[in-house]
Biopython code that builds the backbone (N, CA, C, O; Angstrom):
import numpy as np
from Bio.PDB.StructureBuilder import StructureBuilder

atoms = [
    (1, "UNK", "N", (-14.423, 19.080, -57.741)),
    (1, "UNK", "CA", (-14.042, 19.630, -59.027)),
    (1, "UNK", "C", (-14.934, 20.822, -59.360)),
    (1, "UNK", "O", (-16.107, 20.716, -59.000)),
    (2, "UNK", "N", (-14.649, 21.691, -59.848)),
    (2, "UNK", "CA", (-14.870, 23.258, -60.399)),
    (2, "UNK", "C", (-16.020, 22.754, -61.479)),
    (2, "UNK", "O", (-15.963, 21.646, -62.013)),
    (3, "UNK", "N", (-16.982, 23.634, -61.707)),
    (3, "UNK", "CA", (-17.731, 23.073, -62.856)),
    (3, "UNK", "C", (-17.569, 24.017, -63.856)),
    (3, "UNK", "O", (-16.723, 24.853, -63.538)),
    (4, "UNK", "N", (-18.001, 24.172, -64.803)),
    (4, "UNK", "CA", (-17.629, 25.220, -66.071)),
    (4, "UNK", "C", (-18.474, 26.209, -65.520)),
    (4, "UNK", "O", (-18.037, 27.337, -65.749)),
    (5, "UNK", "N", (-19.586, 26.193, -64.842)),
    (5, "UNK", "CA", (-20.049, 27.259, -64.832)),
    (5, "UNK", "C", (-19.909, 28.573, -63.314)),
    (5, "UNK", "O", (-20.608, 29.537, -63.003)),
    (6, "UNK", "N", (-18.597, 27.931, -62.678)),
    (6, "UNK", "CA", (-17.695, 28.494, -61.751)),
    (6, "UNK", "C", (-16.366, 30.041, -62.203)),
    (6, "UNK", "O", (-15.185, 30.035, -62.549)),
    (7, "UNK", "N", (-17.268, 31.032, -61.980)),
    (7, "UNK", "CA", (-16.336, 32.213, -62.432)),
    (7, "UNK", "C", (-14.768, 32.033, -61.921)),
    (7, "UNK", "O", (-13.805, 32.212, -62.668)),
    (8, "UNK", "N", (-14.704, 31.787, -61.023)),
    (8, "UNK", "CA", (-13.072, 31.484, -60.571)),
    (8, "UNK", "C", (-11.975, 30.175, -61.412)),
    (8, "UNK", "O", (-10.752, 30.111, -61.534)),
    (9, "UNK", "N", (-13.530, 28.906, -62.048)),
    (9, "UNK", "CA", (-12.559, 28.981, -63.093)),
    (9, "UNK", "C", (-12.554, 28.786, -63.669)),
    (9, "UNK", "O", (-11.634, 28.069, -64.063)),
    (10, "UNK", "N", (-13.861, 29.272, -64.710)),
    (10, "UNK", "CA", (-13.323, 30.209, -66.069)),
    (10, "UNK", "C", (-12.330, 31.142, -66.021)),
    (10, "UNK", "O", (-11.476, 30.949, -66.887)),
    (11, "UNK", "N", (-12.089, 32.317, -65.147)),
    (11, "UNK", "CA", (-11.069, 33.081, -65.178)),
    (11, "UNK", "C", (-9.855, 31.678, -65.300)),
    (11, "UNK", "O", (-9.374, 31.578, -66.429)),
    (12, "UNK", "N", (-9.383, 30.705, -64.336)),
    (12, "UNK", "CA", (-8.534, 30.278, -64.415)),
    (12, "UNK", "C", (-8.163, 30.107, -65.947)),
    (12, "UNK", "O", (-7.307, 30.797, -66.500)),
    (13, "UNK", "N", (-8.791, 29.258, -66.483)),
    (13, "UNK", "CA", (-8.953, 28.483, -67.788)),
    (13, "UNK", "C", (-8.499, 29.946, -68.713)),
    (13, "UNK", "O", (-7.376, 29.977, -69.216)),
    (14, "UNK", "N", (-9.370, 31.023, -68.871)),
    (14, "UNK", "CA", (-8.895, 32.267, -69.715)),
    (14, "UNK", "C", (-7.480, 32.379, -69.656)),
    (14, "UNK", "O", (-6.772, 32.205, -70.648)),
    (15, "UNK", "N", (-7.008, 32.686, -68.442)),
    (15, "UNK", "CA", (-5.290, 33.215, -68.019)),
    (15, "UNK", "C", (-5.013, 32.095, -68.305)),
    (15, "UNK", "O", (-3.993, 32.390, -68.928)),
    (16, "UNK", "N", (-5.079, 30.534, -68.414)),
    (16, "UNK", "CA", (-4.163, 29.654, -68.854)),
    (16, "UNK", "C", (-4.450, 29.907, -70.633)),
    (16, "UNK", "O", (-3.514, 29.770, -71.420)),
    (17, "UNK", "N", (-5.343, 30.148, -70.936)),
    (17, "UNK", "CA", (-5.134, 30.201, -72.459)),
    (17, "UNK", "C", (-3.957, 31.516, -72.916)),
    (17, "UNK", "O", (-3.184, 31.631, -73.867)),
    (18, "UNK", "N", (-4.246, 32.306, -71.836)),
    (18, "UNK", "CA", (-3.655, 33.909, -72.725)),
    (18, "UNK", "C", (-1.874, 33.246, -72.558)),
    (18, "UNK", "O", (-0.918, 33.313, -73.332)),
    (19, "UNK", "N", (-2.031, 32.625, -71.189)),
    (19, "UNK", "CA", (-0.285, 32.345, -71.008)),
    (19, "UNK", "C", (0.079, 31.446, -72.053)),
    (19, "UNK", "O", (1.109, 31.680, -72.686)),
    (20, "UNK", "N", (-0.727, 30.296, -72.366)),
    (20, "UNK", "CA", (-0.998, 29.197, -73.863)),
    (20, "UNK", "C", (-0.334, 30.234, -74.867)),
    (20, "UNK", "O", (0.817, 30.147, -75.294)),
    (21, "UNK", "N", (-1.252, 31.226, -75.171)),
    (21, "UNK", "CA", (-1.042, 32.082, -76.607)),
    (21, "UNK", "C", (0.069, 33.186, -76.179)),
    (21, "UNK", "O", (0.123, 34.175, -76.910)),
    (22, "UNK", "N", (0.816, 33.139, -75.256)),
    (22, "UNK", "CA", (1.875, 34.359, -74.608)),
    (22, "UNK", "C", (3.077, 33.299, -75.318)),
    (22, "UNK", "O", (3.812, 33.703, -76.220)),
    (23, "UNK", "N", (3.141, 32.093, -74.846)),
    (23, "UNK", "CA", (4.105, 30.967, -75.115)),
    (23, "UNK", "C", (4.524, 31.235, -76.864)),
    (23, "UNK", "O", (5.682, 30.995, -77.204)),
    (24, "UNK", "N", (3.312, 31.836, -78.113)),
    (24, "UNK", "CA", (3.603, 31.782, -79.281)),
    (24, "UNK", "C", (3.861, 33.132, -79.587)),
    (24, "UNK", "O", (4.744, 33.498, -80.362)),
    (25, "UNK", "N", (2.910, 34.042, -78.833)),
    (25, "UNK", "CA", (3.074, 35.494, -79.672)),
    (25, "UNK", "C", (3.292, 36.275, -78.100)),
    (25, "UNK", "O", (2.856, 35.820, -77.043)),
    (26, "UNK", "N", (3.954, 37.352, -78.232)),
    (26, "UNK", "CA", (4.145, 37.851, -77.137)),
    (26, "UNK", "C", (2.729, 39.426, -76.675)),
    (26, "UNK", "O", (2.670, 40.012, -75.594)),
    (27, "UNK", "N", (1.969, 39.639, -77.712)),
    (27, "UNK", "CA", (1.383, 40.468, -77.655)),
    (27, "UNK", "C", (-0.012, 39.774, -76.826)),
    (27, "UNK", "O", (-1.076, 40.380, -76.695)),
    (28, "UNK", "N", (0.212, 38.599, -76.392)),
    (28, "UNK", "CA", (-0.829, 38.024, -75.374)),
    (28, "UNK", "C", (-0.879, 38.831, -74.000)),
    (28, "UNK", "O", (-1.800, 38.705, -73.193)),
    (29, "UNK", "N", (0.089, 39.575, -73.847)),
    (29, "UNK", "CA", (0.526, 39.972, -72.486)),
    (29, "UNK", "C", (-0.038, 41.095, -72.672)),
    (29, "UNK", "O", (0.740, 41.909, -72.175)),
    (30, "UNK", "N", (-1.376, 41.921, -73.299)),
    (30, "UNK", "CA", (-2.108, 42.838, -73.225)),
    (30, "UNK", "C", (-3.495, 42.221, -72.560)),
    (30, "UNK", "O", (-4.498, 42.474, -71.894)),
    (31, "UNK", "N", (-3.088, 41.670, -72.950)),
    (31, "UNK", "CA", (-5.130, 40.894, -71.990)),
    (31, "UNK", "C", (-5.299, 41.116, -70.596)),
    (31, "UNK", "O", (-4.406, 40.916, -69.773)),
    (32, "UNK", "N", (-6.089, 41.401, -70.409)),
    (32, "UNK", "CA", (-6.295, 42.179, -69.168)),
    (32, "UNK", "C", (-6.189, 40.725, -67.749)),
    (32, "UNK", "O", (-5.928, 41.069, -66.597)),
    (33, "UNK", "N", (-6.355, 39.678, -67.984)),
    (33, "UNK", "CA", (-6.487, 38.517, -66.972)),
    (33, "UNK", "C", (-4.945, 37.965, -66.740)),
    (33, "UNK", "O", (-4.442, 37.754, -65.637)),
    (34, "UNK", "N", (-4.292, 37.772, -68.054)),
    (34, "UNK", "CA", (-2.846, 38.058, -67.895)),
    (34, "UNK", "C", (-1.967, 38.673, -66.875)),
    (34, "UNK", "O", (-1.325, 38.324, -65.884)),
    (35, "UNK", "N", (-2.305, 40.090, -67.780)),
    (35, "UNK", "CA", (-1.342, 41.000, -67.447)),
    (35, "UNK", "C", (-0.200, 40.999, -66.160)),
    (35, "UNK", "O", (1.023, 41.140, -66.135)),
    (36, "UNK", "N", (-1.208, 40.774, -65.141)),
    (36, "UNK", "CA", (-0.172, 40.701, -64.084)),
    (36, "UNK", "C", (0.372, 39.549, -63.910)),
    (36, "UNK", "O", (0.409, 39.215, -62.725)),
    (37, "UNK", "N", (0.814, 38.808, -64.648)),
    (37, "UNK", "CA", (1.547, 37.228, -64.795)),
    (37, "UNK", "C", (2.673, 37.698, -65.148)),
    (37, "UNK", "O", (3.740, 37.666, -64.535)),
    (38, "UNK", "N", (2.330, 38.311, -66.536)),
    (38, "UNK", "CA", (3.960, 38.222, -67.400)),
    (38, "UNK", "C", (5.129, 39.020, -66.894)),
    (38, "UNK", "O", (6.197, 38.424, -67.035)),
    (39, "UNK", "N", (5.188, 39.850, -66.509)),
    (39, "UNK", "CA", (6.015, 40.622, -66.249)),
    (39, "UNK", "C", (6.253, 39.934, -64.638)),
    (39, "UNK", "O", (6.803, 40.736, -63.884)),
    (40, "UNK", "N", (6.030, 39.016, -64.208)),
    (40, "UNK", "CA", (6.985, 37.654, -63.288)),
    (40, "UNK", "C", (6.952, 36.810, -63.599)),
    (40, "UNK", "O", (6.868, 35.987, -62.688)),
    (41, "UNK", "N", (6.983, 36.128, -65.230)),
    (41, "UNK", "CA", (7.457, 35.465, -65.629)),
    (41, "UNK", "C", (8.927, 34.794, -65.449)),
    (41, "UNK", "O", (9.122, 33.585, -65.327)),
    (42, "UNK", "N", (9.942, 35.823, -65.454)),
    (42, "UNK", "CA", (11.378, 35.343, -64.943)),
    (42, "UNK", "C", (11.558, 34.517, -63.572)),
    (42, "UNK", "O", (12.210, 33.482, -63.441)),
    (43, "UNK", "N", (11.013, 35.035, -62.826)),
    (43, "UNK", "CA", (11.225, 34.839, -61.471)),
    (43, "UNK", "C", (9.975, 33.051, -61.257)),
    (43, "UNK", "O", (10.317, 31.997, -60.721)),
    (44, "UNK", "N", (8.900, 33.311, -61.765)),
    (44, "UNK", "CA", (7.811, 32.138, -61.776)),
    (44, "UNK", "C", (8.448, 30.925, -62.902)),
    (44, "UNK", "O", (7.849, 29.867, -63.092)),
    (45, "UNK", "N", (9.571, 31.227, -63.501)),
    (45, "UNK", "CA", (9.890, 30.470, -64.437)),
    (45, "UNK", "C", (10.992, 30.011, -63.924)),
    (45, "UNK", "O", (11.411, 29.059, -64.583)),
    (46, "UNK", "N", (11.916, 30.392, -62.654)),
    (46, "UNK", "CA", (12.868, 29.847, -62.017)),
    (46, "UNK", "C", (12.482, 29.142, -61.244)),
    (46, "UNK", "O", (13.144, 28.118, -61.073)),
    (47, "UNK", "N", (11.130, 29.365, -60.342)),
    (47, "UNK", "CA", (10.770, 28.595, -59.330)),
    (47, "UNK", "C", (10.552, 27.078, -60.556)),
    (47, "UNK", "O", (11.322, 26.259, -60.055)),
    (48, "UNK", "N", (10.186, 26.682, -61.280)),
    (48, "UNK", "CA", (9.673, 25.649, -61.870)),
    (48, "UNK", "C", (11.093, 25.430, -62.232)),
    (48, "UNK", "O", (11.703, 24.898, -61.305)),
    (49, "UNK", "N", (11.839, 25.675, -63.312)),
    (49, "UNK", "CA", (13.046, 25.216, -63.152)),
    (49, "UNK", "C", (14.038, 24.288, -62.164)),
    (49, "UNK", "O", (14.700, 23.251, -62.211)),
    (50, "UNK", "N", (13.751, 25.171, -61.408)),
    (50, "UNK", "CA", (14.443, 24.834, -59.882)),
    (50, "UNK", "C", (13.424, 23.704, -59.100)),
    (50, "UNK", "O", (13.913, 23.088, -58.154)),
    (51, "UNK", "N", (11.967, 23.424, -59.505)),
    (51, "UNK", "CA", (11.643, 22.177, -59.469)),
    (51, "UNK", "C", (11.739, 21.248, -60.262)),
    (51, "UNK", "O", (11.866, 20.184, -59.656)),
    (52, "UNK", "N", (11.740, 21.168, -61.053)),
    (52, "UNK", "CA", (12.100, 20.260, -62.130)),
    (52, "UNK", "C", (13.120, 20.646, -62.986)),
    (52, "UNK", "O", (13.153, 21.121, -64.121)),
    (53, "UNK", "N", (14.002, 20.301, -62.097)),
    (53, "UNK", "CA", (16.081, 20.571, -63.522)),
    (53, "UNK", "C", (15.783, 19.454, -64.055)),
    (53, "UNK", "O", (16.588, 19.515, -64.984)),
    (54, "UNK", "N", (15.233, 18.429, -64.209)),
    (54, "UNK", "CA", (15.356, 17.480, -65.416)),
    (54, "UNK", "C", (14.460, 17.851, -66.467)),
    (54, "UNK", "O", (14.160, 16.891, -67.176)),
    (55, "UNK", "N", (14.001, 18.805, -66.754)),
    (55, "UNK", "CA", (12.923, 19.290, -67.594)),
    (55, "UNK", "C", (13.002, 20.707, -67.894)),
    (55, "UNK", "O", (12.193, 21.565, -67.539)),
    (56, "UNK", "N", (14.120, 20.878, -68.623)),
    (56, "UNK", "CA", (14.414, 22.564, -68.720)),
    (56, "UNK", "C", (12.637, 22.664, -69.688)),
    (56, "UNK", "O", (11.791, 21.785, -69.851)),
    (57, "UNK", "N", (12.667, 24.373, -70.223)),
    (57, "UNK", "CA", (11.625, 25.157, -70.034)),
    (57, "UNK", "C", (11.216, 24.377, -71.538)),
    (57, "UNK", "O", (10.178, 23.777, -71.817)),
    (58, "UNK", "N", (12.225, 24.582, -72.238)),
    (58, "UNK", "CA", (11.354, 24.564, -73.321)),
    (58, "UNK", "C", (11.226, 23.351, -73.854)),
    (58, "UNK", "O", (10.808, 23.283, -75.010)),
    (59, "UNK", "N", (11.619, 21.908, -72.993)),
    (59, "UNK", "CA", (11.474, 20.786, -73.111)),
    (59, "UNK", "C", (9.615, 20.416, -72.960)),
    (59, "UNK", "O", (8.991, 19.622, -73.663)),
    (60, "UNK", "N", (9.123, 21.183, -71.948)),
    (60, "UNK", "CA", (7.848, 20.956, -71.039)),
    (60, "UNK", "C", (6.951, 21.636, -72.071)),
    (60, "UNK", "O", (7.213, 22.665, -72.694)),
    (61, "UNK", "N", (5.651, 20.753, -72.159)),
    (61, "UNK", "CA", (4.595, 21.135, -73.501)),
    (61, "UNK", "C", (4.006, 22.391, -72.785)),
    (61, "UNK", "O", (3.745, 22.611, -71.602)),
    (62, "UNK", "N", (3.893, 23.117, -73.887)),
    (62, "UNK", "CA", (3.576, 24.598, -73.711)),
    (62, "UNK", "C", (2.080, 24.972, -73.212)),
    (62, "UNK", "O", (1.565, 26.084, -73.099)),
    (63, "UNK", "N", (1.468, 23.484, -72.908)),
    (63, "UNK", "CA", (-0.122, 23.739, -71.879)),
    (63, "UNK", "C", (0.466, 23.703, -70.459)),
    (63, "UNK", "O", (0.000, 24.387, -69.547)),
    (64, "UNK", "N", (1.513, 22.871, -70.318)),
    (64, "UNK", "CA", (1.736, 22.153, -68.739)),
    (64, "UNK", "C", (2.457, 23.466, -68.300)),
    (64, "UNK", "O", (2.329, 24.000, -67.198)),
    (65, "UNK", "N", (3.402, 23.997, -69.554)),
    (65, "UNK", "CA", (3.856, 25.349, -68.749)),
    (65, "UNK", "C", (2.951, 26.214, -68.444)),
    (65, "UNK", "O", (3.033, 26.754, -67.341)),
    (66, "UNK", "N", (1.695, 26.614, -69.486)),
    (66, "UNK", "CA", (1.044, 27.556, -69.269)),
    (66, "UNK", "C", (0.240, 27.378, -67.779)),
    (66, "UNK", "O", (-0.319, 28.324, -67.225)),
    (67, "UNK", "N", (0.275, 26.256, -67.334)),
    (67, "UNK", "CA", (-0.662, 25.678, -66.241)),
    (67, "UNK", "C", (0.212, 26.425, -64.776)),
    (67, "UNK", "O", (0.078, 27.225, -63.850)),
    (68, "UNK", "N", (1.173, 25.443, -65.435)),
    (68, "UNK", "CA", (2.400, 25.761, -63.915)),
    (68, "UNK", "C", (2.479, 27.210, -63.718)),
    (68, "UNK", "O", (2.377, 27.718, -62.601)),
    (69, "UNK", "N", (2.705, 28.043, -65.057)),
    (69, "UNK", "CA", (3.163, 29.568, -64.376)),
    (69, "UNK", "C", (2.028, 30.278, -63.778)),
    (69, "UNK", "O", (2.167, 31.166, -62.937)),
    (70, "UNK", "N", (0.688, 29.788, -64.317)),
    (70, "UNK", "CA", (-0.536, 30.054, -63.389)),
    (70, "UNK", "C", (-0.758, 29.893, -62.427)),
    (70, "UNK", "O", (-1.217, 30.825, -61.767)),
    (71, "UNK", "N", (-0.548, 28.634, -61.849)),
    (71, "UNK", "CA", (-0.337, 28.410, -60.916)),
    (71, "UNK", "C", (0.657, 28.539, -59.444)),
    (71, "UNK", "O", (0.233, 28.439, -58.292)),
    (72, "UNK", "N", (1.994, 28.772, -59.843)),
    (72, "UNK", "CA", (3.368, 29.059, -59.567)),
    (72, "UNK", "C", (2.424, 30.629, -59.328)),
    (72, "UNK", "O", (1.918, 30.654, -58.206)),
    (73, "UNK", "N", (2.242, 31.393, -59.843)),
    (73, "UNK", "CA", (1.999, 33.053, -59.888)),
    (73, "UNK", "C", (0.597, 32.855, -58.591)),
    (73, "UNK", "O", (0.556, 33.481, -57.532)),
    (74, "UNK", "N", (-0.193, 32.068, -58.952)),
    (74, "UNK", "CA", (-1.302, 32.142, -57.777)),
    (74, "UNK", "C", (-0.375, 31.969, -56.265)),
    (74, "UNK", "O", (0.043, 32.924, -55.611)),
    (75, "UNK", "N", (-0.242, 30.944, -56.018)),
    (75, "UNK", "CA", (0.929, 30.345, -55.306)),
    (75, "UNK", "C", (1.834, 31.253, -54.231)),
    (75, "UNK", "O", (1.704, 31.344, -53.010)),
    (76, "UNK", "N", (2.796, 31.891, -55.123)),
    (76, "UNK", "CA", (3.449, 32.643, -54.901)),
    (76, "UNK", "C", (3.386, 34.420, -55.106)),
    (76, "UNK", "O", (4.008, 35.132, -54.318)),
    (77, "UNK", "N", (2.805, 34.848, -55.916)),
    (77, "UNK", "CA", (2.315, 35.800, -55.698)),
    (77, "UNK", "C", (0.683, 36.811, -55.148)),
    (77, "UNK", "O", (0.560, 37.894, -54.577)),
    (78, "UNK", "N", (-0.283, 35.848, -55.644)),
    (78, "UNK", "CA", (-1.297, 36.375, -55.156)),
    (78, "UNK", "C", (-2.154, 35.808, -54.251)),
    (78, "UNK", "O", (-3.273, 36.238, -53.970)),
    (79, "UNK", "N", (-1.640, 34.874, -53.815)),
    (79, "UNK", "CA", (-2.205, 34.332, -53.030)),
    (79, "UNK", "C", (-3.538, 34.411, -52.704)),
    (79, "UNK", "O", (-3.683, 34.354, -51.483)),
    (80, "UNK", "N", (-4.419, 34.504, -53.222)),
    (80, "UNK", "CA", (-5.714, 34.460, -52.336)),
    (80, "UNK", "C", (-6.511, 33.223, -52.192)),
    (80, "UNK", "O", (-7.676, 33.331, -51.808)),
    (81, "UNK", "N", (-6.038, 32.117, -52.444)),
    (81, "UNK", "CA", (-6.952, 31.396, -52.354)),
    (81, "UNK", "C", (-5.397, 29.937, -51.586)),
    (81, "UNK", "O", (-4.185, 29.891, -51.794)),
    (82, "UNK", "N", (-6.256, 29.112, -50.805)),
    (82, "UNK", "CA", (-5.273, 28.099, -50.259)),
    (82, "UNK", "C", (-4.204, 27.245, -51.074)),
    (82, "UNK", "O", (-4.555, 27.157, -52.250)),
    (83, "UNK", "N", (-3.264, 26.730, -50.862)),
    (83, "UNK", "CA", (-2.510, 26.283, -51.794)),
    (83, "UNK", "C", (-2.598, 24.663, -52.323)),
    (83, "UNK", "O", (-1.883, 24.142, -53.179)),
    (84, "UNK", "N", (-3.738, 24.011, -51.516)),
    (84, "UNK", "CA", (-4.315, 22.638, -52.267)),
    (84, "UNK", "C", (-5.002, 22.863, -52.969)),
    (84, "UNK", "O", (-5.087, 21.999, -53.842)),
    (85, "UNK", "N", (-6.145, 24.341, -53.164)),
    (85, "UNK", "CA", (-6.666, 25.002, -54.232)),
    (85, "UNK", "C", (-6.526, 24.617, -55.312)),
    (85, "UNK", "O", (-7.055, 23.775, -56.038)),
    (86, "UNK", "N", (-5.040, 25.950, -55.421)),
    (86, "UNK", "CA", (-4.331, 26.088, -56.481)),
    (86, "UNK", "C", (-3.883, 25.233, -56.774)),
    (86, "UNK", "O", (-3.717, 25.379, -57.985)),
    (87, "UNK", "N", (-3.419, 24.074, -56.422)),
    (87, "UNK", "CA", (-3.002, 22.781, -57.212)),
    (87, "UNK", "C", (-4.155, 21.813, -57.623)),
    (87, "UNK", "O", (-4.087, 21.264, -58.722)),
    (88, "UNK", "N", (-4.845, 21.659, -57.081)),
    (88, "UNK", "CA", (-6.252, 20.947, -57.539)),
    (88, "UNK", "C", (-6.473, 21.537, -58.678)),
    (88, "UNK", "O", (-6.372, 21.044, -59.801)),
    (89, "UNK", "N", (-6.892, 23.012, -58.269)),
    (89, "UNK", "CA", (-7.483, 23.555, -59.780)),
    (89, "UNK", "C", (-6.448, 23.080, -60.690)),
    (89, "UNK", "O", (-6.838, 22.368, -61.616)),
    (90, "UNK", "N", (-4.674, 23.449, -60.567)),
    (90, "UNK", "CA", (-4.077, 23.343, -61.991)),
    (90, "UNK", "C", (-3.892, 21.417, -61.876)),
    (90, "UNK", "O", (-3.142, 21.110, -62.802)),
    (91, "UNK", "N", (-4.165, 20.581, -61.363)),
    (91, "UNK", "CA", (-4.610, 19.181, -61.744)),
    (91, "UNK", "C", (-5.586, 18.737, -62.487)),
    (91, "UNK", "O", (-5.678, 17.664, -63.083)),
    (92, "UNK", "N", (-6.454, 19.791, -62.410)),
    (92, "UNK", "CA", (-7.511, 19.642, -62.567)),
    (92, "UNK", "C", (-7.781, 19.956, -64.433)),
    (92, "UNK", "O", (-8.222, 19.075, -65.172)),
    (93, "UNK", "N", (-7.408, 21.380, -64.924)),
    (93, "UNK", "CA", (-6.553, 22.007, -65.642)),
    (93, "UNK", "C", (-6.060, 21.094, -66.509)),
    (93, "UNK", "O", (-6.606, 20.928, -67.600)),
    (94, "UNK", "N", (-4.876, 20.328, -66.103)),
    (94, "UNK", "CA", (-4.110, 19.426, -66.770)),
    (94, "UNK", "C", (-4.917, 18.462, -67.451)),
    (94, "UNK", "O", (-4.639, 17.880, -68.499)),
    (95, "UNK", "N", (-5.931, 18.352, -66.758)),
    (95, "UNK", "CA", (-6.332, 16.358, -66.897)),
    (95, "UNK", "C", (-7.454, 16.931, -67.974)),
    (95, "UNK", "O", (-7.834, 16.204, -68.892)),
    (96, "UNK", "N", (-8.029, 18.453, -67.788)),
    (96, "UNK", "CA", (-8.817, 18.945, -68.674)),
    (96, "UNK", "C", (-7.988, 19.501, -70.220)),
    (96, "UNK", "O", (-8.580, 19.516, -71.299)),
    (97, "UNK", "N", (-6.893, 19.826, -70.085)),
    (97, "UNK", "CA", (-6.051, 20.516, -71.440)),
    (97, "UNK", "C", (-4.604, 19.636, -71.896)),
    (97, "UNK", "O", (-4.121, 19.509, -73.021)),
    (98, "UNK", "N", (-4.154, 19.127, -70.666)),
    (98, "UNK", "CA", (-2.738, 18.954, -70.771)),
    (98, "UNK", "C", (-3.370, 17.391, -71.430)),
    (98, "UNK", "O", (-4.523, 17.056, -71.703)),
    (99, "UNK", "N", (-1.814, 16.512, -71.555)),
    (99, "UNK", "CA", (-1.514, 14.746, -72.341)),
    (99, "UNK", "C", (-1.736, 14.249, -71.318)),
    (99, "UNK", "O", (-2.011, 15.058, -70.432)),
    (100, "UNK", "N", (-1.737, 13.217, -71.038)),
    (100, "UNK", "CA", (-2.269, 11.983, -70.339)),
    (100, "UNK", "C", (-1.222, 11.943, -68.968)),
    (100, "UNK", "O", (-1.599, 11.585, -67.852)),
    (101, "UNK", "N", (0.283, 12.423, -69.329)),
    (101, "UNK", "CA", (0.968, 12.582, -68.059)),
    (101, "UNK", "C", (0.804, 13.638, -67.738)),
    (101, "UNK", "O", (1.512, 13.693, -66.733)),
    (102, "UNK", "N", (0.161, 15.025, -67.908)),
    (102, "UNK", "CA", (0.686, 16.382, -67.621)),
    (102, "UNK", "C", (0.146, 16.165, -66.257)),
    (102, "UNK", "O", (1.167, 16.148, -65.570)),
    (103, "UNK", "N", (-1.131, 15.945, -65.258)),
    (103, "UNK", "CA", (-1.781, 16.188, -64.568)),
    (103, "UNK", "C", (-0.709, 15.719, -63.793)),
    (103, "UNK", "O", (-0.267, 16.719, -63.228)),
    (104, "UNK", "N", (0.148, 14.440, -63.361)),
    (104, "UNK", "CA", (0.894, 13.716, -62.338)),
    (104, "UNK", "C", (2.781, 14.921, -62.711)),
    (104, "UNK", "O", (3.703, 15.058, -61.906)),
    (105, "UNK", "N", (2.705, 15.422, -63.898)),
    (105, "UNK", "CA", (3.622, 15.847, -63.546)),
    (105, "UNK", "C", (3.615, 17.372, -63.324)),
    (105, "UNK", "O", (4.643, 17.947, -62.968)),
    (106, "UNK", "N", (2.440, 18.038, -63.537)),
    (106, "UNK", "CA", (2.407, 19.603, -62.626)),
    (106, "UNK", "C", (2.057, 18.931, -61.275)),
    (106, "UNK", "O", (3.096, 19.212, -60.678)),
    (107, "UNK", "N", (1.371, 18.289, -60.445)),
    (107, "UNK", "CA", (1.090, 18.296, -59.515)),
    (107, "UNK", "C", (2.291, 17.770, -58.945)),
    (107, "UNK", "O", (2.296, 18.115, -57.763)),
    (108, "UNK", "N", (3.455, 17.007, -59.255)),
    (108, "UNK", "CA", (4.701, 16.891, -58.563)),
    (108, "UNK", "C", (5.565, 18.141, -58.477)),
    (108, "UNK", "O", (6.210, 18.489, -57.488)),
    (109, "UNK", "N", (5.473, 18.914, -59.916)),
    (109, "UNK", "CA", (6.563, 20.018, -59.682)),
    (109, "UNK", "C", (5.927, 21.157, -58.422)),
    (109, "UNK", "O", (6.643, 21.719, -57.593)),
    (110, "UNK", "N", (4.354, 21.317, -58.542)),
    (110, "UNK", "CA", (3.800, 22.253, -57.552)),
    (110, "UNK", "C", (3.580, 22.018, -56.054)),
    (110, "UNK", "O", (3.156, 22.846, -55.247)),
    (111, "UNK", "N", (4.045, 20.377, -55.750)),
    (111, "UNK", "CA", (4.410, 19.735, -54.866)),
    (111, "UNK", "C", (5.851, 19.875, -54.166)),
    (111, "UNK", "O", (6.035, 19.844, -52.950)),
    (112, "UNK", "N", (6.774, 20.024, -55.088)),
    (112, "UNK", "CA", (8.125, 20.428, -54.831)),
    (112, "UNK", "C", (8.237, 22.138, -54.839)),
    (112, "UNK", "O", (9.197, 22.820, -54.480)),
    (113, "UNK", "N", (7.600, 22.354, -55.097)),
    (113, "UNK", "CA", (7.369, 23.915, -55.094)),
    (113, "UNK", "C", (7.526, 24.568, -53.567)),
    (113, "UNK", "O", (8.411, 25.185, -52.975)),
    (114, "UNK", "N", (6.115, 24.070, -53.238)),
    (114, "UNK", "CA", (5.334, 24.426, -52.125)),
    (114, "UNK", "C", (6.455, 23.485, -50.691)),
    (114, "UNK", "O", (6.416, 23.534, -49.462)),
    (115, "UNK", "N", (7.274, 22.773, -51.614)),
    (115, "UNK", "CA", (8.324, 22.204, -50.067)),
    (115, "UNK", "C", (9.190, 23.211, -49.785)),
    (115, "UNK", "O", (9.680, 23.181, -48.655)),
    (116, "UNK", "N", (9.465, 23.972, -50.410)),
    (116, "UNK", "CA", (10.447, 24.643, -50.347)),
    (116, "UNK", "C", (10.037, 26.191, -50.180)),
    (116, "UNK", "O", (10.899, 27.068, -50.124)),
    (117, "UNK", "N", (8.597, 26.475, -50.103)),
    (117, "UNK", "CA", (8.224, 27.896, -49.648)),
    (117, "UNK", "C", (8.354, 28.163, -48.121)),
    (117, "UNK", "O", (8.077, 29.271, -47.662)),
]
sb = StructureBuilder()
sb.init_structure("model")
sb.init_model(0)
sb.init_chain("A")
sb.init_seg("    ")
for serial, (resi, resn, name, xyz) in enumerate(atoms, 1):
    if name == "N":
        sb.init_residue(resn, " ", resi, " ")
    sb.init_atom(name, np.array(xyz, "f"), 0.0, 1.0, " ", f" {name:<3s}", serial, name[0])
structure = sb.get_structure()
């Protein structure tokens, strides 16, 4: 586990808050840790969809999304770091921000994710 005093993830934790506060106001998408998230939002928001159709978007609490599209965007677009990483960290994430189920259910959708890359 990551400790708080791990820059890779604090950054994580920041970009899950800005995507947190993107979810209410849209002027979140100026923050510089963001930025390159939102604007593949559409496309990072289908991949999750398309893992979990029993859970359209705006059913799913607006931490577990903010987690997933962080993750979904590491994942799939920037890859730099391995992809048990990126799911650890956003398990990790969950069990730190998300409800008592979020952690078992991002780590299934980013599980079904990654079957299908």
């Amino acid at each position: 586990m990551k400790t708080a005093n791990d820059p890779r993830h604090q950054k994580r934790i920041t970009q899950m808050q800005q995507l947190f506060s993107f979810s209410f106001h849209e002027e979140a998408a100026r923050h510089e840790e963001s930025a390159p998230i939102i604007p593949l939002l559409p496309d990072i928001d289908a991949h999750i969809e398309k893992a979990a159709p029993e859970w359209p978007l705006s059913k799913i609490a607006k931490i577990d999304l903010a987690i997933l599209r962080l993750a979904v965007w590491e994942l799939m677009y920037d890859k730099q770091n391995p992809s048990k990483v990126v799911i650890d960290e956003a398990v990790e994430l969950a069990k730190a921000f998300g409800n008592e189920h979020s952690a078992k259910f991002i780590n299934g959708v980013l599980g079904t994710i990654m079957q299908h890359v």
